[in-house]
N, C-alpha and C positions, 0 to 999 in steps of 0.2 A: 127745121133747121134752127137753130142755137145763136143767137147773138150777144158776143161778149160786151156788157156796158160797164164794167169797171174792172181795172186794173191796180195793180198796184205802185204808188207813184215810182216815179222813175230814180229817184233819188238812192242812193246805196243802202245808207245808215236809218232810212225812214221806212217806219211803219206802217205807216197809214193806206189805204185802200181807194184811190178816186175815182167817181161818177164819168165817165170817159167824155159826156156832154157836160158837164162843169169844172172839167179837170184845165190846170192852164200848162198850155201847148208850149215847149221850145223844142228847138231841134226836130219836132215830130214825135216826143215823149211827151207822157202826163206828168204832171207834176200836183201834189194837193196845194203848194201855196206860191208865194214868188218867193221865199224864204230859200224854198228846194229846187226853184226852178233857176235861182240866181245861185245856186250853190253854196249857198248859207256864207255870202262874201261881209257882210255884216257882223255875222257871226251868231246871228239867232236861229235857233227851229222854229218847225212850222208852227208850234201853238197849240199841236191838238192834243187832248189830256193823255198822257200814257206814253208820248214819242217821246223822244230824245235825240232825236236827230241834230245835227249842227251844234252841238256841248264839246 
């Protein structure tokens, strides 16, 4: 048997793929940063090279 350890964050617009044991938890979603997991209310992405998330 197969166990899934990462997913991709929960976020729409977001790229990025997270460690399901280092991903940070709201609602019961992964998320890669607090950027995604705050729903980019600041107005920044999450930072990692290549996303664009939150623009």
């Amino acid at each position: 048997m197969t166990s899934v350890t990462q997913m991709k964050c929960a976020c729409e617009s977001c790229l990025c793929v997270v460690s399901l044991e280092s991903a940070i938890k709201k609602d019961g979603k992964p998320y890669c940063s607090e950027a995604c997991a705050n729903g980019h209310s600041n107005g920044s992405g999450c930072g990692h090279t290549g996303c664009t998330c939150g623009s």
